[in-house]
C-alpha positions as a LaTeX table, in Angstrom:
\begin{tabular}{lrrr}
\hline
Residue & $x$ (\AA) & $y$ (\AA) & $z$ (\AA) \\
\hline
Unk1 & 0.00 & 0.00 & 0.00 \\
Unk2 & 1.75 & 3.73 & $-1.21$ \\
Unk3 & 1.15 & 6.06 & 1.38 \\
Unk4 & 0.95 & 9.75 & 0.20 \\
Unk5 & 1.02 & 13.21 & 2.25 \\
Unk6 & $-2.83$ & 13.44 & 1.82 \\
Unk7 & $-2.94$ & 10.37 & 3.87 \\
Unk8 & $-1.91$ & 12.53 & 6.79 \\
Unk9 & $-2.62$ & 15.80 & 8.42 \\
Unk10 & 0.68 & 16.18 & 9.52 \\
Unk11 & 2.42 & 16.34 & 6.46 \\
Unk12 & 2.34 & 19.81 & 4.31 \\
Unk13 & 4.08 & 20.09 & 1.09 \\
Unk14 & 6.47 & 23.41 & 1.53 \\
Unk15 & 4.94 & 25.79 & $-0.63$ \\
Unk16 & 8.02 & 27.10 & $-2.76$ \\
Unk17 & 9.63 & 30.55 & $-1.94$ \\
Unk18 & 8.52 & 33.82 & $-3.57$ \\
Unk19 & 10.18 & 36.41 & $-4.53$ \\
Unk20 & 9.62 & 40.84 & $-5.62$ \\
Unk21 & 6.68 & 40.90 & $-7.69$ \\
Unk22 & 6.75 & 43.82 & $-10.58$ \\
Unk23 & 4.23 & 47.08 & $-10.27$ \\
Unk24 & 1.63 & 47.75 & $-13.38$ \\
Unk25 & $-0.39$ & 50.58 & $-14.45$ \\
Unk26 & $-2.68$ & 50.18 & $-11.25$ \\
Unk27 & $-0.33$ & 50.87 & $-8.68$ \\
Unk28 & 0.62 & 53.94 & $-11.10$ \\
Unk29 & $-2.62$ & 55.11 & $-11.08$ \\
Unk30 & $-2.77$ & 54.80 & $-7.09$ \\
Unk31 & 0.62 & 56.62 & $-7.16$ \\
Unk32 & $-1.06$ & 59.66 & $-9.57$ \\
Unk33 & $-4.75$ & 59.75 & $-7.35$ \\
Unk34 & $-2.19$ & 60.14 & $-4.28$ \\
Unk35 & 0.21 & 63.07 & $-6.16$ \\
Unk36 & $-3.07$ & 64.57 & $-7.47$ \\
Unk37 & $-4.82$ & 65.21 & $-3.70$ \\
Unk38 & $-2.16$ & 65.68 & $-2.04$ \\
Unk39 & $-0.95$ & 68.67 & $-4.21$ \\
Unk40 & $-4.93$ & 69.95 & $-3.83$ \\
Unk41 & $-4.51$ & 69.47 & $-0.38$ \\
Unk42 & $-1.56$ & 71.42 & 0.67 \\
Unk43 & $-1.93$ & 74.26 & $-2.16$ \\
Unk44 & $-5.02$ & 74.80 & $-0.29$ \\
Unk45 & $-3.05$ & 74.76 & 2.96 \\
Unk46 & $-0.15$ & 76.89 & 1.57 \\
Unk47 & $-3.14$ & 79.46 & 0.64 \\
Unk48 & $-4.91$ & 79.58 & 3.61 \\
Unk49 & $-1.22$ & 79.82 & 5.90 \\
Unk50 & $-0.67$ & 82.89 & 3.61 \\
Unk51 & $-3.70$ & 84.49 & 4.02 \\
Unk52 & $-3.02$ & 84.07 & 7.74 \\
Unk53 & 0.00 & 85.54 & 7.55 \\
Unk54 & $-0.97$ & 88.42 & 5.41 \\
Unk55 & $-3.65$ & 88.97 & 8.01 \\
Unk56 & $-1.70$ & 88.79 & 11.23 \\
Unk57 & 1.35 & 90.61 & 9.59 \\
Unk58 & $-0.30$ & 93.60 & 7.47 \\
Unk59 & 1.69 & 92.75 & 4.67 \\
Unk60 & 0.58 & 91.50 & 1.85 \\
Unk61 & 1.59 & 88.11 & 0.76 \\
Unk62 & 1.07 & 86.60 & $-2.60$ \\
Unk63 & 1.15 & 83.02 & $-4.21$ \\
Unk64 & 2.96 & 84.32 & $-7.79$ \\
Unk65 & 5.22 & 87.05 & $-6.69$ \\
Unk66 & 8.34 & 87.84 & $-4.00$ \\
Unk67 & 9.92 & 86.36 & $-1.85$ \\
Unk68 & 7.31 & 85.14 & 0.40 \\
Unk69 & 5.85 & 83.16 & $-2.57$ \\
Unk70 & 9.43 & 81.50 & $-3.66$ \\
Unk71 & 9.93 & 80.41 & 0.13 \\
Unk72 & 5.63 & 78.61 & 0.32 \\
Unk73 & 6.05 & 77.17 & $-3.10$ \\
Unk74 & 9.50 & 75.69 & $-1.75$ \\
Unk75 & 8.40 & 74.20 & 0.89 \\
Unk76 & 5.03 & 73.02 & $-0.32$ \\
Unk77 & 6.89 & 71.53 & $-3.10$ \\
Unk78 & 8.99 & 69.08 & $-0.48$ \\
Unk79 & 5.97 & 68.28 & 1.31 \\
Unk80 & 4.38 & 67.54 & $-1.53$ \\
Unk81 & 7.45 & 65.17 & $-2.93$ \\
Unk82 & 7.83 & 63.61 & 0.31 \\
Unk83 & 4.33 & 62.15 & 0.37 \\
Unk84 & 4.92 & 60.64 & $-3.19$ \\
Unk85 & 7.87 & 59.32 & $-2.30$ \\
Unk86 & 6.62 & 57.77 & 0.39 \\
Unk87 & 3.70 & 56.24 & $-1.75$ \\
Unk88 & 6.24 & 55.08 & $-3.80$ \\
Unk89 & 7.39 & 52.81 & $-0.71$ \\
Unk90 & 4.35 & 51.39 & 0.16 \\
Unk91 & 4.11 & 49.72 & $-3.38$ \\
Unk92 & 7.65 & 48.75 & $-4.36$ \\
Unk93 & 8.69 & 48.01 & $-0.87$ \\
Unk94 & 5.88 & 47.28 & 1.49 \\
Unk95 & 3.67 & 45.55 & $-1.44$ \\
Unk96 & 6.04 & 43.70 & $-3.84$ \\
Unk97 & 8.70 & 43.13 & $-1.79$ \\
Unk98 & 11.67 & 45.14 & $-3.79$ \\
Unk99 & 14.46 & 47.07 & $-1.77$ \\
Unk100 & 13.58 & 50.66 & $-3.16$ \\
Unk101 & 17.44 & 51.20 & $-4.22$ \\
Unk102 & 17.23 & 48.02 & $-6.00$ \\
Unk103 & 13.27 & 48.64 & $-7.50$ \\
Unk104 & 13.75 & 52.11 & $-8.42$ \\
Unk105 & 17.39 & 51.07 & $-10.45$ \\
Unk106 & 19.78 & 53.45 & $-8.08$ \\
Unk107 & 22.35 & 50.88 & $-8.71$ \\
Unk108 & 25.76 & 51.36 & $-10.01$ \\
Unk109 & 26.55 & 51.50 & $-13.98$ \\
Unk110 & 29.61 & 51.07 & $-15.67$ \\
Unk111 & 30.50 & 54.31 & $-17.49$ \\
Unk112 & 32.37 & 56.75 & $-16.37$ \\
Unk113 & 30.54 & 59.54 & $-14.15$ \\
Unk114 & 32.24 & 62.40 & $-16.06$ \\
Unk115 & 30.09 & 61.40 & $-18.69$ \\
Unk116 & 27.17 & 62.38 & $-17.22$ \\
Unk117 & 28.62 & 65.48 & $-16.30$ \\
Unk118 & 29.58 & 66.81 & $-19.43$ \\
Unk119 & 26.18 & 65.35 & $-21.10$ \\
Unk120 & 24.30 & 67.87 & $-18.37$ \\
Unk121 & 26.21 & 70.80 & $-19.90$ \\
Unk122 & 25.79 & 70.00 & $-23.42$ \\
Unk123 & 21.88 & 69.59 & $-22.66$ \\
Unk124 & 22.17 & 72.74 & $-21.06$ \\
Unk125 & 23.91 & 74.52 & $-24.09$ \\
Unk126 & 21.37 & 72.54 & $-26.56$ \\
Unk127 & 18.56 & 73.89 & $-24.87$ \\
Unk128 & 19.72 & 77.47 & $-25.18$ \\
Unk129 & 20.53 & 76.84 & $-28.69$ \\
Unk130 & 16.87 & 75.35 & $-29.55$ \\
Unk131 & 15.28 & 78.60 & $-27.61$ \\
Unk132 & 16.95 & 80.63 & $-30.49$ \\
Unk133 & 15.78 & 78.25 & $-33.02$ \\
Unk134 & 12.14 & 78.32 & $-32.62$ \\
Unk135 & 9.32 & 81.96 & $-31.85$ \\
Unk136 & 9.08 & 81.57 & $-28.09$ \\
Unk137 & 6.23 & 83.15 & $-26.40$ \\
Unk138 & 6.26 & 87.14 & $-26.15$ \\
Unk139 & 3.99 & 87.31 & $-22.29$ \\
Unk140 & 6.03 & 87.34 & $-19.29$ \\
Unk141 & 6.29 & 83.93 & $-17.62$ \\
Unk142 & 5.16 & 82.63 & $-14.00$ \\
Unk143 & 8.72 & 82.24 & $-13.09$ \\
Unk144 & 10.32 & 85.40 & $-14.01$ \\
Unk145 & 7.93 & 86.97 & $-10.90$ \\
Unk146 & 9.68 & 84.55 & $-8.29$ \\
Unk147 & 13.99 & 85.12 & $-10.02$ \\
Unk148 & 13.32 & 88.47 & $-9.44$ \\
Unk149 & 16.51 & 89.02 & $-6.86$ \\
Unk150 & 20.08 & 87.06 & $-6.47$ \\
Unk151 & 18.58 & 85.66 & $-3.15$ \\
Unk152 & 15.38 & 83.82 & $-4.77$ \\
Unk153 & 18.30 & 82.36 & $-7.49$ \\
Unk154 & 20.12 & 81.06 & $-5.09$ \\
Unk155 & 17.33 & 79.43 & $-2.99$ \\
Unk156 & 16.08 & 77.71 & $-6.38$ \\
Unk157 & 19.88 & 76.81 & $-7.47$ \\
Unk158 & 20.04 & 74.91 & $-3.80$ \\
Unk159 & 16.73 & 73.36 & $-4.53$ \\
Unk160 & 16.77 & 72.80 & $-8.34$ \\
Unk161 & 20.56 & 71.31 & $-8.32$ \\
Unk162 & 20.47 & 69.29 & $-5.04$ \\
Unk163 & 16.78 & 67.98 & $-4.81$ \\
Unk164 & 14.87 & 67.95 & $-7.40$ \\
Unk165 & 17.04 & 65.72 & $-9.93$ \\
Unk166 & 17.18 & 63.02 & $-7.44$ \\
Unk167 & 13.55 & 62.79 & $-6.81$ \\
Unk168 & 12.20 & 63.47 & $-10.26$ \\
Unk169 & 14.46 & 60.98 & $-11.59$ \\
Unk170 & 13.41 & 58.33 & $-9.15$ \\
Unk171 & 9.61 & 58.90 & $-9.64$ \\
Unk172 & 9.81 & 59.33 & $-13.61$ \\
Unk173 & 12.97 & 57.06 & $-14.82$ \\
Unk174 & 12.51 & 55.13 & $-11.39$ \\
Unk175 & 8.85 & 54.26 & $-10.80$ \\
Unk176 & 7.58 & 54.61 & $-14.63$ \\
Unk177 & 9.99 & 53.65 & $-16.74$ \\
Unk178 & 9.95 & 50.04 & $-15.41$ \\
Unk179 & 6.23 & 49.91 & $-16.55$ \\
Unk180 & 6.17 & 51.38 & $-19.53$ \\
Unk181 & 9.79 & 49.20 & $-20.50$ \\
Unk182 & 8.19 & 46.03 & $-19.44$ \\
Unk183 & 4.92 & 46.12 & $-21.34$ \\
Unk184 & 5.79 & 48.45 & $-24.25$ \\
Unk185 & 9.86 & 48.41 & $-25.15$ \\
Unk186 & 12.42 & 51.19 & $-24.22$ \\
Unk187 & 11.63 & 53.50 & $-26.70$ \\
Unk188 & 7.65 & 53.81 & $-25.39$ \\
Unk189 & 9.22 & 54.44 & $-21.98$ \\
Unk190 & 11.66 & 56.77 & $-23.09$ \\
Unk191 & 9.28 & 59.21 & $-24.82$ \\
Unk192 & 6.41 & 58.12 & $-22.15$ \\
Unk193 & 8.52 & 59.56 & $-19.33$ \\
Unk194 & 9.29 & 62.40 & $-21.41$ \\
Unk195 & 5.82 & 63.07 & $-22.58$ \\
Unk196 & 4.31 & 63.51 & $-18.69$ \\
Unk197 & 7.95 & 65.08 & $-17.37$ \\
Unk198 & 7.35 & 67.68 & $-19.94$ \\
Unk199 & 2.94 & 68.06 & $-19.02$ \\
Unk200 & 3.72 & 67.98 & $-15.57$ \\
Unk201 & 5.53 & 71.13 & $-15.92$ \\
Unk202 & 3.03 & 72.83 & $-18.10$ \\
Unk203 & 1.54 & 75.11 & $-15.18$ \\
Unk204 & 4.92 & 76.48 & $-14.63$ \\
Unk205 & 5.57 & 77.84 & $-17.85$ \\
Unk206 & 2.31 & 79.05 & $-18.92$ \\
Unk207 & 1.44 & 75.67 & $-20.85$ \\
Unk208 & 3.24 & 77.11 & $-23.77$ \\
Unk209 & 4.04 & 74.61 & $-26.26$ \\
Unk210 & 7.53 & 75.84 & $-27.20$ \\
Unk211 & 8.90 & 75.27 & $-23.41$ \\
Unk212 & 6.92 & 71.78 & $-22.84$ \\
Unk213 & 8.59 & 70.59 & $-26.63$ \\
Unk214 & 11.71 & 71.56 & $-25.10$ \\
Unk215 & 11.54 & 70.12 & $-21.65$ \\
Unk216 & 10.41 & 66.74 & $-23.93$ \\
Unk217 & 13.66 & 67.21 & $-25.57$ \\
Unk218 & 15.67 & 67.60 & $-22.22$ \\
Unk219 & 13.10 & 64.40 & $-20.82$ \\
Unk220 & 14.19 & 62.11 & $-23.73$ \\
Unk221 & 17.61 & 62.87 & $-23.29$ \\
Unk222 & 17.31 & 61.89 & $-19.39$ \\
Unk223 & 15.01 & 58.61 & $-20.05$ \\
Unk224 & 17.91 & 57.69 & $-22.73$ \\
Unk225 & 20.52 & 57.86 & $-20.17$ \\
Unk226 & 18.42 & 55.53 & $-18.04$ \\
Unk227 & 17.63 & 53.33 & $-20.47$ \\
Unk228 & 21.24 & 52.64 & $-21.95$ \\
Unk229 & 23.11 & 52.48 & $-18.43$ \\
Unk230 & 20.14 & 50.69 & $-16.74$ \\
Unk231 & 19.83 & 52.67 & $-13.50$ \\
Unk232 & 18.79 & 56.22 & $-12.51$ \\
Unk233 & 21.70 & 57.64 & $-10.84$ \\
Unk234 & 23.40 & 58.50 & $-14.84$ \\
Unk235 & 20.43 & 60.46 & $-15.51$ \\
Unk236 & 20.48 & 62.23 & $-12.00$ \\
Unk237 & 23.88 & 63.64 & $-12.25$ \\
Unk238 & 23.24 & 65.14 & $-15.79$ \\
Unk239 & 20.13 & 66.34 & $-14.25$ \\
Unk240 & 21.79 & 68.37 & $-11.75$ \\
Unk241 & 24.29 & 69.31 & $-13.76$ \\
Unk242 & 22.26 & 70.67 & $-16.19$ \\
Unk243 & 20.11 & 72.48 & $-14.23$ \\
Unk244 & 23.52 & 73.94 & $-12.26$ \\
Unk245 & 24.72 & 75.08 & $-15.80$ \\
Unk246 & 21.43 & 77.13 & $-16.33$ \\
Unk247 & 21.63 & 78.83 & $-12.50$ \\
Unk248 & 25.12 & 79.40 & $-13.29$ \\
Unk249 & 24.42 & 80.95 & $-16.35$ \\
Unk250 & 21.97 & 82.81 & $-14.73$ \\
Unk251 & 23.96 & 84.41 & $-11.30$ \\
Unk252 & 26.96 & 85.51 & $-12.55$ \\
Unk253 & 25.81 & 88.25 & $-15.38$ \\
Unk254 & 24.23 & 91.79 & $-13.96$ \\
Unk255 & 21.10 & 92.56 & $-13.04$ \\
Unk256 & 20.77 & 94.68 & $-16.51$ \\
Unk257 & 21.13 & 91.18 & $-18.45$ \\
Unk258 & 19.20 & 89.51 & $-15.96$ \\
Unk259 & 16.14 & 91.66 & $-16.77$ \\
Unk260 & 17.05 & 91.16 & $-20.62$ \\
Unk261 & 17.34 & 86.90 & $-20.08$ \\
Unk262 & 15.71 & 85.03 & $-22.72$ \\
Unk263 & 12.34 & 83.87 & $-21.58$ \\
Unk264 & 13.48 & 80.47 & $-22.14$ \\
Unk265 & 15.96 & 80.36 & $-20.07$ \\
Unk266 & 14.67 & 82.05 & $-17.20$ \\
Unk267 & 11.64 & 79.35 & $-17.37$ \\
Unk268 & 13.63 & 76.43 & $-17.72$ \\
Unk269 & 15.34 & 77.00 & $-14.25$ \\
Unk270 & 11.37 & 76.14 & $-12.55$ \\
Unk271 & 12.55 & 72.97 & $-10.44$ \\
Unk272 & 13.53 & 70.46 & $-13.21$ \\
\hline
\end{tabular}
């Protein structure tokens, strides 16, 4: 008589060990619904703890202009990443099991870094030479009302060189990519991540099609960079570098040719 584990309670077949899972379009989805309230949320906060102030204070305080706006858009702006980046843990980490170096591709490469450098500053000098190339709009633009003094460049140099590369990279060429590369090819996630880096900052810039065809430019670039090294930190370093070049660019000429800056390239220092 064959006697098999059914035959007794005690015996369990070991069910085999699992590993990460990979995030879809759902948990991208979740990740936008999150991003999309929780910017209502705390622009609706950062207006109502102006008006406060304005009230308490005498002086007052706008969203669009000065120093005062710079300094709530700042800091309403980390807030605002550090909640999606903390979404972004609950679903590669806490859900499918990746470590979030390791899921979101900050992972060495084998190129050298100086690369990457000297990409960033030929993006940077591409860029200016595209703004020449093509009728950019004539209207003032949302960010020339916050670079108004050396001070608010410098805050946005600390912020645009130092923080927002690494966590737009992560989010975009980190979280995204992987999607759109798995179920559509590099080249789909390339342009995809491109596409919504360039939409997401239409707002900034007016929604003028000249700037968001550029940033696309400057987002393909990035997402190529990712793609062909295979992690994020490549296209991190040219981001900061590029974005250094333009604030560099930017501080040391006089506040004469600072009033006379090509709209371009005052817009295309708005936290890239």
């Amino acid at each position: 008589m064959s006697l098999s584990p059914q035959s007794y309670g005690a015996i369990e077949e070991t069910p085999p060990p699992t590993g990460p899972t990979d995030w879809g379009y759902r948990e991208v989805l979740a990740l936008g619904g999150l991003a999309v309230v929780s910017l209502l949320v705390l622009s609706v906060a950062t207006g109502l703890l102006m008006g406060a102030f304005s009230l308490t204070s005498g002086s007052e305080a706008s969203m669009t202009e000065g120093p005062e706006a710079l300094g709530a858009i700042l800091v309403m702006q980390a807030l605002w990443w550090a909640v999606v980046l903390w979404g972004v843990h609950l679903i590669v980490v806490r859900k499918h099991g990746w470590s979030l170096a390791e899921a979101l591709h900050w992972i060495p490469f084998r190129a050298p870094w100086t690369l990457f450098v000297t990409a960033g500053i030929g993006l940077a000098f591409t860029v200016g030479t595209l703004s020449n190339l093509i009728p950019m709009p004539e209207e003032p633009l949302p960010i020339e009302a916050l670079l108004s003094t050396p001070g608010a460049i410098l805050a946005m140099a600390v912020f645009g060189v130092l923080i927002a590369p690494p966590v737009e990279e992560l989010v975009f060429r980190g979280f995204l990519f992987p999607v759109l590369e798995r179920k559509h090819g590099g080249l789909v996630a390339v342009f995809g991540t491109a596409t919504l880096f360039s939409v997401m900052h239409g707002q900034q810039y007016g929604n003028h099609w000249q700037i968001l065809l550029i940033l696309f430019v400057v987002g393909s670039a990035l997402g190529w960079m990712r793609w062909s090294t295979g992690s994020t930190i490549p296209s991190t370093i040219a981001h900061a570098t590029y974005n250094c070049t333009l604030f560099l660019g930017l501080w040391f000429v006089d506040e004469e040719m600072i009033e006379k800056l090509d709209q371009m390239e005052a817009a295309l220092l708005w936290m890239q």
